[in-house]
Every structure is written in C-alpha cells, then in structure tokens.
N, C-alpha and C positions, 0 to 999 in steps of 0.2 A: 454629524456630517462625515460621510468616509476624504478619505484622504487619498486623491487621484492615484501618487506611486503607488499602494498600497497593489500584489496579485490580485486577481481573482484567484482562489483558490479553484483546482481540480477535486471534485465530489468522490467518494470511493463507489461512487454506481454508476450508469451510463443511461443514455437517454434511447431514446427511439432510433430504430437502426444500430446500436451500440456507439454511438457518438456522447462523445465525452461529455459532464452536465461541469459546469462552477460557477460557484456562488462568488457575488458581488458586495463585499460590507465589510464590517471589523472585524468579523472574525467571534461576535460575541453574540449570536441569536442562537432563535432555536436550531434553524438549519445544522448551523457551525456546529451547535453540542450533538443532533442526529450523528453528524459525519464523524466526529470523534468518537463519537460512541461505536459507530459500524467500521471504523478502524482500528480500534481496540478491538473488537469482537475477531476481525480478521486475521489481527495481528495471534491475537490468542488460538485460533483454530490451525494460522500458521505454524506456532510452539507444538500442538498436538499432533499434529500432522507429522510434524522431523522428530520427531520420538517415535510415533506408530511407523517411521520409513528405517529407523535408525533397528527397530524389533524386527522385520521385517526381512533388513539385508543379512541382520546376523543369523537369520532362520535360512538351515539349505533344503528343507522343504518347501519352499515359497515356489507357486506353480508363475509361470508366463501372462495368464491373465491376470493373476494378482500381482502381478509386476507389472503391467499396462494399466491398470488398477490406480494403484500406487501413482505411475507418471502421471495420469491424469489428473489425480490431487493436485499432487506437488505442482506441476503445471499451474491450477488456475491458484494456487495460493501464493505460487513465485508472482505472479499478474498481479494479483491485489498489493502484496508487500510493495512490490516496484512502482504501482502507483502512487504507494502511501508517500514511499521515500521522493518521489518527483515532486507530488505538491509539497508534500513539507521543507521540501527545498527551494522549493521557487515562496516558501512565506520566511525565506530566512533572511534575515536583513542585509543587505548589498554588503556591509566588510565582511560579513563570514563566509560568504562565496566566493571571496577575492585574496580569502589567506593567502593562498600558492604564490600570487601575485607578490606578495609583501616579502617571500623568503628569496633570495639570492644571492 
C-alpha cells in the first residue's frame, strides 16, 4: 500500500504534447527501475558530452556550425540533468530539504 506523503515522481520522458509523465508507487516496480535506468543512461551521455565540449573549446579550429552543434547537445542534456536533479529532489525526505532551515 503506498503511503499518501510519499511524491509522485517526475519520469525522465514526457508524455504527449511534451507534458511531463509521473509515476505513482514506492518507488520499487518495473517502471521505477525503466526510469533509473533512462537516468543513468542520460546522466552518462551527459559525462560524454562535457568531455567532447571540453575537446572541442580547446580546438581553434572548431567551425560556428560545430559550435551550434555542440549548444544543441549541451542544451538538451543540461534539460534531462535538470529534470533528473528536480525529481530526485522532490523524493528527498522533508529534513533534507529543510537543512538551510536548521542553520542560523
């Protein structure tokens, strides 16, 4: 039986029209393991991506298109990262989004 506080999590894919999809449970089906898995997958083509951008600036032969190129990547892989970081924030348990709170 889920437990009402519990988020719904945010999916790392979107649904029709690009409207955000999340799943509803504990966090322990297949779905959950899919989404870990296609976050992982993301995360790691993120890692590849800022090493081929990191070769790329140091080269002074990199033309203008392969630098629109490049942002394009970077662009849709900053988007996935950013979603990964929100939902796994919104499944973090209420005192650890509240540290700030505690220090003064």
């Amino acid at each position: 039986m889920r437990n009402r506080a519990d988020p719904a999590r945010l999916l790392p894919w979107s649904g029709p029209g690009g409207k955000p999809c999340y799943l509803v449970g504990d966090g322990a089906g297949y779905v959950s393991r899919i989404a870990d898995e296609i976050e992982r997958t993301q995360l790691d083509m993120a890692d590849g991506l800022l090493g081929h951008a990191e070769d790329m600036l140091a080269c002074e032969r990199v033309t203008v298109p392969e630098l629109r190129f490049l942002a394009r990547g970077l662009t849709d892989v900053l988007r996935d990262v950013r979603r990964i970081a929100e939902t796994r924030g919104a499944r973090l348990p209420a005192t650890a989004q509240g540290l700030d709170a505690c220090e003064d």
